[in-house]
Structures are given as structure tokens and as C-alpha cells.
C-alpha positions as CSV (number, residue, x, y, z in Angstrom):
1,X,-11.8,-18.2,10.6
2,X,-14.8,-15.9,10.4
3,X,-16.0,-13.4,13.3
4,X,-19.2,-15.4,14.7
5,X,-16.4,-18.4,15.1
6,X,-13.8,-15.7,16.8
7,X,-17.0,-14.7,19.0
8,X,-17.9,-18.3,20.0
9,X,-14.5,-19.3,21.0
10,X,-14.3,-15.8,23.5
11,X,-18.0,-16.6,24.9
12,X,-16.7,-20.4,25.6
13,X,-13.5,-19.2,27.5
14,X,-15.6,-17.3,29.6
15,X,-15.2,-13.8,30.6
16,X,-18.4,-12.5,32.7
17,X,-18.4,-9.1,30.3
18,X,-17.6,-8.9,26.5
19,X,-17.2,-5.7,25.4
20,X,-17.7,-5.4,21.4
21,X,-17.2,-1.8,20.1
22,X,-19.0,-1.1,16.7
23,X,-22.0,0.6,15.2
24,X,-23.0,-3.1,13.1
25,X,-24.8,-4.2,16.0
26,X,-27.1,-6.4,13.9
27,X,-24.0,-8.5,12.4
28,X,-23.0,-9.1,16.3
29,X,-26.8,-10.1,17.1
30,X,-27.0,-12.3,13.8
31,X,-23.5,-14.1,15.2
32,X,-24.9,-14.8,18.7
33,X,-27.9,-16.6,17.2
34,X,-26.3,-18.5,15.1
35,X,-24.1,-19.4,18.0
36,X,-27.1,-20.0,20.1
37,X,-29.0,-22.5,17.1
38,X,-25.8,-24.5,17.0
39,X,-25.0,-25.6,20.6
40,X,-25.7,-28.9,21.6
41,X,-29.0,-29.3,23.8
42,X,-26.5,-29.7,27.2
43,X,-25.0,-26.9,26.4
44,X,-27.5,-24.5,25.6
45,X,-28.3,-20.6,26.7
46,X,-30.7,-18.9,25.8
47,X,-29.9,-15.4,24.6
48,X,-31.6,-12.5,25.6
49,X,-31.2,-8.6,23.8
50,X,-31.4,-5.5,26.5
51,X,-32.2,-2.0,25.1
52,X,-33.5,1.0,27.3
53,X,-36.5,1.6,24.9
54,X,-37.5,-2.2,24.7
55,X,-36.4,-3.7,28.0
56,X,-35.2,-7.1,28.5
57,X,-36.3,-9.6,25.4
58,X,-35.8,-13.3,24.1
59,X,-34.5,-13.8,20.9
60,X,-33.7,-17.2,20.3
61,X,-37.4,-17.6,20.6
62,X,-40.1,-15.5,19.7
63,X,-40.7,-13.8,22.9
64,X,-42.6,-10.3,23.6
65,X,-39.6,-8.1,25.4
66,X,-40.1,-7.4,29.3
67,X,-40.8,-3.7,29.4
68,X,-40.7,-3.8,33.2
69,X,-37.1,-4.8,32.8
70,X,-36.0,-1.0,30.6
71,X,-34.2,0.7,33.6
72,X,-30.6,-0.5,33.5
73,X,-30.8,-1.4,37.8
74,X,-33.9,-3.2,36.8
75,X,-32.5,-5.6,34.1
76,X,-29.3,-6.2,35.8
77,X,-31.0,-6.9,39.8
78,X,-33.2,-9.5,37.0
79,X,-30.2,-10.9,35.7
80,X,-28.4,-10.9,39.0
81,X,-31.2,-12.8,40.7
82,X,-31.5,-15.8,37.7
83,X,-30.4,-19.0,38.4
84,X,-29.9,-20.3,35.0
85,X,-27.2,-19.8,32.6
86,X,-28.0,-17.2,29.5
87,X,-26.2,-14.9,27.1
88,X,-27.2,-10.7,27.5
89,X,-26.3,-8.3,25.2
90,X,-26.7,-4.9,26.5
91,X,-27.5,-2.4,23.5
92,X,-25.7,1.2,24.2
93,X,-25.0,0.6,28.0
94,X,-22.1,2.7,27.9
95,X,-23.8,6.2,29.3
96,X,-24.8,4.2,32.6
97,X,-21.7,3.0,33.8
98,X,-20.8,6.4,35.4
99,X,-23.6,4.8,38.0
100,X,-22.0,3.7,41.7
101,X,-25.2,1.2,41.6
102,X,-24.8,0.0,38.1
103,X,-21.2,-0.6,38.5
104,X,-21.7,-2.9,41.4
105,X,-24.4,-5.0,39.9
106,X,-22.3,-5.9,37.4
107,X,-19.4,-6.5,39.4
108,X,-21.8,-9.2,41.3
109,X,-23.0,-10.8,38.1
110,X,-19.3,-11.0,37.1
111,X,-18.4,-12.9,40.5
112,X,-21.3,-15.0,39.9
113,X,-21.3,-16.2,36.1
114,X,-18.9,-18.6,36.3
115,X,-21.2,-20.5,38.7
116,X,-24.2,-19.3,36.7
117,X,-23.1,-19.6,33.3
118,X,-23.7,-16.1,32.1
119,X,-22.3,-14.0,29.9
120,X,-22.9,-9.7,29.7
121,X,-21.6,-8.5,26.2
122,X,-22.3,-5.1,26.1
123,X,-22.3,-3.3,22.3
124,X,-21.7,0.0,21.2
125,X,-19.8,2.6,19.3
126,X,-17.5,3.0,22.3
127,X,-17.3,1.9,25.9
128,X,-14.9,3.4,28.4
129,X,-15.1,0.6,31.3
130,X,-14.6,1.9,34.7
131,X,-11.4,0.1,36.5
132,X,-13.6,-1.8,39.2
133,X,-14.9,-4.0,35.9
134,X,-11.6,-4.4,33.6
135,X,-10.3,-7.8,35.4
136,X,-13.5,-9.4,34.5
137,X,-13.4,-8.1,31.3
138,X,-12.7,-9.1,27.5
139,X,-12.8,-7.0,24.2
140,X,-13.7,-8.3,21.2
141,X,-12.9,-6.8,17.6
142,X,-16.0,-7.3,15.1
143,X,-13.6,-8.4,11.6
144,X,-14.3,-5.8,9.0
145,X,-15.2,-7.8,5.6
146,X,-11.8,-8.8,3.4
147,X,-11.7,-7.8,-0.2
148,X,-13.7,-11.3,-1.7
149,X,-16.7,-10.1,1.6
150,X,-16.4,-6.4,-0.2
151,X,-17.2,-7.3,-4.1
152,X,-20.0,-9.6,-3.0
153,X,-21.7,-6.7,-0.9
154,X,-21.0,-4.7,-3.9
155,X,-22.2,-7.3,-6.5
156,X,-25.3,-8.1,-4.5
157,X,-26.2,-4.6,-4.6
158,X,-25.6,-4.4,-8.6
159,X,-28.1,-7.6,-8.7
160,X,-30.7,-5.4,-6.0
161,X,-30.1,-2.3,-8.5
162,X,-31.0,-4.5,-11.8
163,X,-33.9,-5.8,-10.1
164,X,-35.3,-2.3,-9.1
165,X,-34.8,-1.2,-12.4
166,X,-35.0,-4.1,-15.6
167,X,-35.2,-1.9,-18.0
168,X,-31.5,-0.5,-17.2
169,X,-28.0,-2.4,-17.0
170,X,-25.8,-1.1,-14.7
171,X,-22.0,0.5,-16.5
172,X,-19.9,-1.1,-14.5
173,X,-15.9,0.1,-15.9
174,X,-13.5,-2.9,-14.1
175,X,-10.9,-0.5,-12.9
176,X,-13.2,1.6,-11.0
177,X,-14.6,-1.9,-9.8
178,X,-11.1,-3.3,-8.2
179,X,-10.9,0.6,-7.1
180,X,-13.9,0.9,-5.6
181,X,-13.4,-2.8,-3.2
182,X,-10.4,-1.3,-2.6
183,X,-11.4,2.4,-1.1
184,X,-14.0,0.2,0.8
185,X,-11.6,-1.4,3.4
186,X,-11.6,-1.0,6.8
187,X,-15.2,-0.4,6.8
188,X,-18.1,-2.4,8.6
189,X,-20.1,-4.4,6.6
190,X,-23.1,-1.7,7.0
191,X,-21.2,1.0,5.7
192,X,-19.6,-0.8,3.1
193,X,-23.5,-1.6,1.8
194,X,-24.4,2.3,2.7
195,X,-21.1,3.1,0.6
196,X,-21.5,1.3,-2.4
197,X,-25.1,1.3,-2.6
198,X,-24.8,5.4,-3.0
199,X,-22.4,5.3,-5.4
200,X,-24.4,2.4,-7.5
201,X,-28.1,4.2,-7.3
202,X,-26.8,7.6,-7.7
203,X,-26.5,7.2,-11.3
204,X,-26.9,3.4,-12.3
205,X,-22.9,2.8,-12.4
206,X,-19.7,2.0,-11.3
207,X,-17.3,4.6,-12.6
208,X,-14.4,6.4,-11.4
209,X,-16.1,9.8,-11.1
210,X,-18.2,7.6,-7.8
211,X,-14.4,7.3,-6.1
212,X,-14.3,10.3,-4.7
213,X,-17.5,10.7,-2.9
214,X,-16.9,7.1,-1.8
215,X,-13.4,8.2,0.0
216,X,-14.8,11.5,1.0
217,X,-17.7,9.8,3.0
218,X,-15.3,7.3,4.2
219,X,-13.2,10.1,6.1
220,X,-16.4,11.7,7.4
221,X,-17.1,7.9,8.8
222,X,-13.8,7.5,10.2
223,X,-12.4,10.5,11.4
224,X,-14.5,11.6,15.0
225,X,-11.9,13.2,16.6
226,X,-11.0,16.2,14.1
227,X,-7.4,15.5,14.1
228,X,-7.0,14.8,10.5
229,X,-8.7,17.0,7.8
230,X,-9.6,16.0,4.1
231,X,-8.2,18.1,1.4
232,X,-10.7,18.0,-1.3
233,X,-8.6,19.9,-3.7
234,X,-5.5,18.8,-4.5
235,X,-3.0,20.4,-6.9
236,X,-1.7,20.0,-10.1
237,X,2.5,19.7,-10.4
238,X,1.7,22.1,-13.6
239,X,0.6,24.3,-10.9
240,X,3.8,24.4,-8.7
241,X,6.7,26.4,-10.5
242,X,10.2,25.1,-10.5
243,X,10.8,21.2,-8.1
244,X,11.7,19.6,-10.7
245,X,13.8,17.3,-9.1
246,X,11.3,16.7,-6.9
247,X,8.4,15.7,-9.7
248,X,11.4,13.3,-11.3
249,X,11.4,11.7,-7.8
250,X,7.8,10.8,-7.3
251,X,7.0,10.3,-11.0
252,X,9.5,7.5,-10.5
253,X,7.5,5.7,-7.8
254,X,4.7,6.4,-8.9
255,X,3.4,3.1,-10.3
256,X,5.1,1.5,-7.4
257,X,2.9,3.6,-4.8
258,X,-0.2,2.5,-7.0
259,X,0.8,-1.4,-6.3
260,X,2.5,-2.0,-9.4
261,X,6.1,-3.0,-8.2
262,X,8.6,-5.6,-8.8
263,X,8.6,-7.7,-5.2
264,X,12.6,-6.9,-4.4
265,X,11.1,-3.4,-4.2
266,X,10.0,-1.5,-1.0
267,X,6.8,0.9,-1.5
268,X,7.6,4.5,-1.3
269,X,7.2,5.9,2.4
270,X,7.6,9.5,2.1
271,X,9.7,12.6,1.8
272,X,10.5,15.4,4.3
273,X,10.7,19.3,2.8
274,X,12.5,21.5,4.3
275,X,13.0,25.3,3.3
276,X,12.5,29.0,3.5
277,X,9.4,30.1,4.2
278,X,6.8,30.4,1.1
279,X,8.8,28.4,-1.0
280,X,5.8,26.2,-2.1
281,X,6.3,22.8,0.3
282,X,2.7,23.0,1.1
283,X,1.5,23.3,-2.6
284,X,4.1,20.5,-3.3
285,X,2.4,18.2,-0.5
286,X,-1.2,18.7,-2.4
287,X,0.4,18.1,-5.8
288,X,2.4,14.9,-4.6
289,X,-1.7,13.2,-4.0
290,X,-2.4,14.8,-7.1
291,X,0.6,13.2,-9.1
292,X,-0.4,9.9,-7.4
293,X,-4.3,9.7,-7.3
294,X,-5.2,9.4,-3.7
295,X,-6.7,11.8,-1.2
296,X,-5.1,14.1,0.5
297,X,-4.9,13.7,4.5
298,X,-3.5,16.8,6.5
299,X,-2.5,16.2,10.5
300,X,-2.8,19.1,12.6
301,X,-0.6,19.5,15.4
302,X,-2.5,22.3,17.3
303,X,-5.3,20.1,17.5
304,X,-3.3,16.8,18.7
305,X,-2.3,17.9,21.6
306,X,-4.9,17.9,24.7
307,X,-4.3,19.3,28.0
308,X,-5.6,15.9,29.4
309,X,-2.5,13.4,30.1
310,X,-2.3,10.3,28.2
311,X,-4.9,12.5,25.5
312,X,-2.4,13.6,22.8
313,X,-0.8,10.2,22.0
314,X,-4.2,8.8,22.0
315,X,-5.7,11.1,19.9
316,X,-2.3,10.8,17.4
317,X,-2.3,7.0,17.1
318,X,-6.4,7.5,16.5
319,X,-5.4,10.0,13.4
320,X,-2.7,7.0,12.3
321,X,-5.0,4.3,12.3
322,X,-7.5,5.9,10.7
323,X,-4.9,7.5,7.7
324,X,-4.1,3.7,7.5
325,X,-7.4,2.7,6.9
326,X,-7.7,5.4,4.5
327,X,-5.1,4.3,2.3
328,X,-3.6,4.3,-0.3
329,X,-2.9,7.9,0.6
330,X,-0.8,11.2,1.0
331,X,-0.6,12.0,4.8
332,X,0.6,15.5,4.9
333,X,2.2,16.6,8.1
334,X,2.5,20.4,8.2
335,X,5.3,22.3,10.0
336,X,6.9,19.2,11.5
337,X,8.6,21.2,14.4
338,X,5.5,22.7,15.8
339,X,4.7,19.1,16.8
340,X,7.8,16.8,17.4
341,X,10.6,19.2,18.0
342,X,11.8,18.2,21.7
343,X,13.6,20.4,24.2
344,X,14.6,20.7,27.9
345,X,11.3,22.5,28.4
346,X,9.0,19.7,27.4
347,X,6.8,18.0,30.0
348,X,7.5,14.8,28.1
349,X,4.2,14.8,26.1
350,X,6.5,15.8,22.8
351,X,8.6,12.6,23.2
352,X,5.9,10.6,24.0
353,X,4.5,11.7,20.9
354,X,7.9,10.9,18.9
355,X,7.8,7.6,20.1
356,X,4.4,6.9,19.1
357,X,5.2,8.4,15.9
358,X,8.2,6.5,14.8
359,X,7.1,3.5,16.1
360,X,4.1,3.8,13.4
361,X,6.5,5.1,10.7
362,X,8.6,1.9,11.2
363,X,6.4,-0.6,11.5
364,X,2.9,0.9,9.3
365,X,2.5,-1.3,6.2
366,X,-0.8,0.3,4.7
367,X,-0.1,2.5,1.6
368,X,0.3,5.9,3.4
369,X,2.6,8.3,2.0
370,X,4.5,10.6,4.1
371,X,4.5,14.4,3.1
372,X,6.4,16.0,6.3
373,X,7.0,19.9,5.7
374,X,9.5,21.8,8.4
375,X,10.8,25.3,8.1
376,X,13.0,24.5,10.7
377,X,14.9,20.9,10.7
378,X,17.4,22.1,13.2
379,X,14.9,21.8,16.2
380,X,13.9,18.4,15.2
381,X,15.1,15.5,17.2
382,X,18.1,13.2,15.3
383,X,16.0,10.0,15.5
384,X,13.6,11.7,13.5
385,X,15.6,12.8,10.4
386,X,18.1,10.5,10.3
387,X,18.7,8.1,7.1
388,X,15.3,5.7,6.7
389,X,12.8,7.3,8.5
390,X,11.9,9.2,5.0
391,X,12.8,7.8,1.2
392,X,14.6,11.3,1.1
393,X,15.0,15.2,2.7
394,X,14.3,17.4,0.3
395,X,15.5,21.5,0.4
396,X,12.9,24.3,-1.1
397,X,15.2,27.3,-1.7
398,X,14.2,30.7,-2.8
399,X,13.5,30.6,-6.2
400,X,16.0,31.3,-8.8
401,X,15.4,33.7,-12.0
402,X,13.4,30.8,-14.2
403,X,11.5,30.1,-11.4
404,X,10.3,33.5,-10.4
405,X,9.1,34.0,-13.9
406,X,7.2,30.8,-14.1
407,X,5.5,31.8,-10.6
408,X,4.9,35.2,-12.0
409,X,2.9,33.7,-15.2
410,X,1.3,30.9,-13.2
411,X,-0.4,33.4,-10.6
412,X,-1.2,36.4,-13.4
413,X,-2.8,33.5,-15.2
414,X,-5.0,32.4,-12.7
415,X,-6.5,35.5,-11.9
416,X,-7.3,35.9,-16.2
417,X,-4.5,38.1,-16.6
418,X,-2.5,37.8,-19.8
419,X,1.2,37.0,-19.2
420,X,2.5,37.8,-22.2
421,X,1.9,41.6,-22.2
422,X,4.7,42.1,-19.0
423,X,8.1,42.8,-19.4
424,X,9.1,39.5,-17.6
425,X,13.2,40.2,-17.4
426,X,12.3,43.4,-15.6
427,X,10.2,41.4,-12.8
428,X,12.6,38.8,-12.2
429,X,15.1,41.2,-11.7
430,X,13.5,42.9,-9.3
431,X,12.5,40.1,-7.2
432,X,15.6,38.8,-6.2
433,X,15.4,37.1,-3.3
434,X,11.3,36.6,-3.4
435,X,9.8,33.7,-2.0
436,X,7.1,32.2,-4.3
437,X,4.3,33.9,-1.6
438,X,6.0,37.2,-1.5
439,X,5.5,37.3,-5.5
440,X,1.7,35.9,-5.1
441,X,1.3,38.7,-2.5
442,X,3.3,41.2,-4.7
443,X,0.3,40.9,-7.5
444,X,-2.4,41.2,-5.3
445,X,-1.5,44.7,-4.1
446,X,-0.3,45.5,-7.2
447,X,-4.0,44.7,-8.2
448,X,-5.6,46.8,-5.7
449,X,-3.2,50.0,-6.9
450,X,-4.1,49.6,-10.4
451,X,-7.9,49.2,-9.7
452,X,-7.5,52.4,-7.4
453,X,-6.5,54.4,-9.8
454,X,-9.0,52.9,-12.5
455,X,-5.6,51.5,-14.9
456,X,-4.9,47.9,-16.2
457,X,-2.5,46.3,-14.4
458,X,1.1,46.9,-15.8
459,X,4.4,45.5,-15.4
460,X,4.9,49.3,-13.6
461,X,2.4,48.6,-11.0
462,X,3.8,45.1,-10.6
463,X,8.0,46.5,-9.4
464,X,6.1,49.4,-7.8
465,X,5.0,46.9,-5.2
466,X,8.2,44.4,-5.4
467,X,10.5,47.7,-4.5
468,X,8.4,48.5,-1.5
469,X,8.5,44.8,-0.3
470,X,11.0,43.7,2.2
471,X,11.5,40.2,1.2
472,X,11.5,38.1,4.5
473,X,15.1,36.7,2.8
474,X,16.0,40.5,3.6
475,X,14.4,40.9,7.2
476,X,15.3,37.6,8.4
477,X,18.7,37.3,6.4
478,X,20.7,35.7,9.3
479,X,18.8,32.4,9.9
480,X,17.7,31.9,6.4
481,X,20.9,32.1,5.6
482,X,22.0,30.0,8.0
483,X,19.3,27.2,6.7
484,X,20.5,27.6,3.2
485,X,23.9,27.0,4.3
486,X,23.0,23.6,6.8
487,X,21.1,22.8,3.5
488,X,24.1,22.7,1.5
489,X,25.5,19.7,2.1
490,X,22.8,17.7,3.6
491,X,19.6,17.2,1.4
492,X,18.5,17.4,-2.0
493,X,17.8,21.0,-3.9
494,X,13.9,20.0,-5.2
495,X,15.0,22.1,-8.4
């Protein structure tokens, strides 16, 4: 069943007001004339388009609009005062119904269509209705086009490409083909075209070099409310010292993330880090979208929550849907406990937002990964850790002596310092207890000293620095230790 049949079967049970939220008004225009040409002759209404720049016009025939019908109390006292039956969409009507007057016109065209025969359906990006309307009132979802819809758009547009330029054949690799129909989903037909035609005429291919612009303007697309951010640059595991258990893990379920799995297996859902402070879960989180090939989606607690009531779990299952549509990727979820951790002094808003939360983690089937990061597991609720609601719970301890020296190299190297002229058993030992950000932090002061006093950085320069750093394992021993030791027993050391 196609959308302009979904749209005739709602007009013919009819609701005095559709409302259709979507920015491809054309494609809902296009569907109510074709609805219009194919009723029988008893049947028929005529269909008329309303926009506040053109007024009131005809378009199953070829009509000059009504300019004296613009104002929206204009159009709808015309409408109101018609005997005949007719179909009205209303273009961006949305900013007037704040209007006592407006609202009560169409709540007397409402009482009256079933009489008359009319139906409003009002189009546009969104359309908050106000209560006195909702009972007369149906919503209808414009379908986005399936994956066949997607590589015609896509293949019509390598056909318009070839025609606006014969003496060039467009590289089309087939990988970054199935790819690109793919990242296309959940998309209107308009910006699929606006899509794909950018990466197609940008440089007279199909590659995978196209993918990420196409998933980057996707996000922009989808994501209005700022909830979710867009990590462009995601890590490399070759940049993350030590978690070796943990690159085992996801290198394992890897292909499986990717779509190639055996059926009797479930697609990976996502892991939970917990650990000391600095330990490098955030850097793991970018490398996990690295190791798999898929964007990188961060949700930001601080900006979920509204002071408006109802707001937060709106705005949360608004960031869901739209990582959903976004998929296949990583959803990274920083400092779990700032967000879900429930207590006897929540207003409620924290539970309501753990319920709207699991509900989506159990029943989601889009290829979003989980990447959940906590510093403190002991403050989140028991439904939300407990066995299935993440593949595994992963601990990031301090790092041991191999580690420390591979975090040591990996941060001298990326500032162009040469590794091999430090004395690296010296550093390691006097970094016990370090956290991979205390080391980082322990070579960029160690930096500014030697370039104060016009030297080379040294491994001198380097313990100068570690043995005037409190580690926080030091100033915070009693709950770190404390972590370590809950730790223990319950999750799975990452190296």
C-alpha cells in the first residue's frame, strides 16, 4: 500500500481536519490530485490549495488563485459559508492557530463537514493543534520511500547526471551504492533527491568518500532540537592504550553489527563502561564507531532536560527516534548518572525519563549501538544495569605499568615528539596510580617548563611534573577505591 492510497482511505473515513506534518508538501499535493482524477463523477470534490501569499486556488482545474481569500479569517468565513463539498489544504497554517477567531472557524467548519462534505488538511513541518480542535482531528504520516523507492531516486539522478554531461560516465563502486540507499533511510523523498544528487554532481560518482557528507547532512536534517551532537572525528583503537579485552569484544561483533550475521544470532546492542575518572571510556566510545564504520552520535543530558513538564521525555524520545533513523550507528551516552540516576529527591522527571529509556532499549530494532559511560554505577537505578539491558559492563581501571607506557608514547607522539629518546621505566614508575588524563596533562606542563626555560623536553622535565601531581587516585583514594573494589566481582576488566 503506497501513501496517496493510505491518504484516500483517511479522507474517505472522514475527519473534518487532517493534519499531515512534513516539509514534502508537493508529494502530499501530487497524492490529493491524483486522488481527486480518480473519483467517480458522484463522488467528486474539487480540491482547492490555500497559502497566505496566493490565497485560495483551484487545482484540479486550471484556475487563477482568489487573492481576496489570503487572510486566514477570510479563507476559512469562504469555506465556512460554501455549500458544496471540497477538499482544502491549508499550506503552513500552523502560526495562526494561536488566533481565538481562527480557532472557532474551524471548529464550525468541523461541525459542519460531515453535512457538507469537506475536508481541511492542513500541511507543514509541525502543527501543535490547540485542544478545542483535537476530537475532530486525524494525523496522517507521509511514508518515507523504502530501499527499492531510494535506488530509483538515486538511479534516476545517475540517468539526469549522464544526460547533463555525455561526454562523462558516472564511477559508480557497488558497495558505496547498497551504502549510500542505505544511509538514505528515513528521509523524504525531497531530501533523499537533495541528498544523493549532491553527492552524484559533486564529483560525477558514487564512492565511499560521498558517505560521509551524506550522513553528516542527514543529522543536520534530522536533528532540530540539539539534543544529539555529531562527532565528526572518531578515533582509532590504535589510539586508545591498553582495553584490550574490550577491542577483542567488539572486533568479534563486528561483522554482525554491519548485517552480516548468522539468523540464530541477536545484533549487538551495546556496552556500559564504568571506571575511574580519565581512564579513557570516552576515547573508547569514539573508537568503538571507528572500529565499526558508522557515525558517531553523542546524547547530552544537560540539554534533555527542560524546565517545561512533559518537555524532557519529549525531547529524549525525539533524540531516539532520530539516532534510529540514523542508523546503523554508535549512540554514545556520556556520564550515565548525570541523567538517569534516581533518588528520593527527584520530582519524578528522572524516572519518567528511565522509563522512556528502557522502554526504547528493549524494544528499538534499528542498528543503534549503545556506548553508555558512568563514573559512578552505584547511583544508577537496578533496572538499568541489570543482565540484558547491555551485551556486557565493562570496568576501566587505572592503568597498569604497560599501559602507562603505551599512553606515554602515544601522547609524546602526537605532539612530534620522539619516544624513543625517554627513559620509559623511570616514567612508569613514577606514575603509579595515573589515570591516562593525568599523564596527557602531566606532558603538557611538562612542555610549558621546558619551553620556559628554552630546553628540549626530557624525561627530567617529564617526573618533575608527575612528582608535583596529586593523582586524583591519591586525593580521592576512598571512593575510587571503593569503585575498584564493587568492580571486582561484577564486570569485566577492559584490559
Amino acid at each position: 500500500m503506497n501513501s496517496r492510497r493510505d491518504l484516500e482511505l483517511v479522507l474517505k473515513s472522514g475527519p473534518p481536519i487532517i493534519v499531515v506534518e512534513t516539509t514534502d508538501e508537493d508529494r502530499v499535493l501530487a497524492a490529493l490530485i491524483e486522488i481527486a482524477a480518480a473519483s467517480a463523477a458522484r463522488g467528486y470534490r474539487p480540491l482547492f490549495r490555500w497559502t497566505i501569499t496566493d490565497g485560495l486556488q483551484r487545482l484540479d482545474l486550471d484556475l487563477e488563485p482568489q487573492r481576496h481569500n489570503a487572510e486566514p479569517a477570510d479563507v476559512l468565513r469562504h469555506i465556512r459559508s460554501v455549500e458544496n463539498p471540497g477538499i482544502y489544504g491549508l499550506l503552513d497554517f500552523h502560526p495562526f492557530l494561536t488566533d481565538p477567531v481562527t480557532i472557532r472557524l474551524l471548529k464550525d467548519i468541523a461541525l459542519s463537514a460531515p453535512k457538507k462534505n469537506v475536508s481541511l488538511i492542513m500541511i507543514s513541518h509541525e502543527i501543535e493543534l490547540p485542544a478545542e480542535l483535537k476530537s475532530f482531528t486525524a494525523r496522517f504520516d507521509l511514508r518515507m520511500p523504502n530501499a527499492p523507492q531510494t535506488r530509483e531516486v538515486v538511479e534516476t539522478l545517475i540517468a539526469d547526471y549522464q544526460g547533463d554531461n555525455p561526454a562523462e560516465t558516472v564511477r559508480v563502486d557497488a558497495q558505496a551504492l547498497e551504502l549510500l540507499v542505505k544511509n538514505l533511510s528515513g528521509l523524504s523523498f525531497a531530501d533523499t533527491r537533495r541528498l544523493a544528487r549532491n553527492a552524484i554532481y559533486q564529483d560525477g560518482a558514487i564512492a565511499h568518500n560521498d558517505l560521509g557528507d551524506v550522513m553528516r547532512a542527514k543529522y543536520e536534517l534530522l536533528n532540530r532540537d540539539g539534543v544529539l551532537s555529531y562527532e565528526y572525528d572518531t578515533a582509532a583503537f590504535g589510539d586508545v592504550a591498553g582495553f584490550n579485552r574490550l577491542k577483542v569484544w567488539l572486533n568479534r561483533r563486528k561483522a554482525a553489527f554491519n548485517g552480516q550475521r548468522p539468523k540464530h544470532l541477536d545484533p549487538p546492542r551495546g556496552v556500559l563502561l564504568v571506571g575511574v575518572q580519565g581512564c579513557g571510556k570516552s576515547l573508547a566510545a569514539k573508537a568503538a564507531a571507528g572500529l565499526f564504520g558508522v557515525p558517531l552520535l553523542r546524547l547530552d543530558f544537560g540539554s534533555l532536560y527542560d524546565k517545561y513538564h512533559g518537555e524532557t521525555e519529549k525531547n529524549l524520545r525525539s533524540a531516539l527516534e532520530t539516532a534510529g533513523t540514523m542508523s546503523p550507528c554508535v549512540l554514545w551516552i556520556d556520564e550515565l548518572e548525570k541523567g538517569l540516576a534516581t533518588g528520593s529527591e527527584d520530582s519524578g522527571t528522572s524516572r519518567r525519563v528511565l522509563g522512556t529509556f528502557l522502554t526504547w532499549m528493549s524494544e528499538r530494532r534499528s542498528d543503534v549501538f549503545i556506548v553508555a559511560t558512568s563514573n559512578d554505577i552505584t547511583s544508577l537505578p537496578p533496572e538499568l544495569v541489570r543482565k540484558g539491558r547491555f551485551d556486557e559492563i565493562f570496568f576501566a581501571d587505572l592503568p597498569q605499568p604497560v599501559a602507562r607506557a603505551e599512553i606515554l608514547r602515544i601522547h609524546l607522539a602526537a605532539r612530534d615528539i620522539d619516544p624513543a629518546s625517554f627513559d620509559f621505566p623511570t616514567l612508569v614508575g613514577s606514575t603509579d596510580g595515573f589515570s591516562g588524563a593525568e599523564l596527557e596533562q602531566g606532558i603538557v606542563a611538562a612542555l610549558y617548563a621546558s619551553h620556559a626555560a628554552g630546553q628540549p623536553l626530557s624525561t627530567a622535565h617529564l617526573v618533575a611534573e608527575f612528582q608535583r601531581t596529586r593523582p586524583l587516585s591519591v586525593v580521592m583514594a576512598e571512593p575510587i577505591t571503593a569503585l575498584r573494589d564493587w568492580a571486582r566481582e561484577r564486570t569485566v576488566p577492559v584490559d
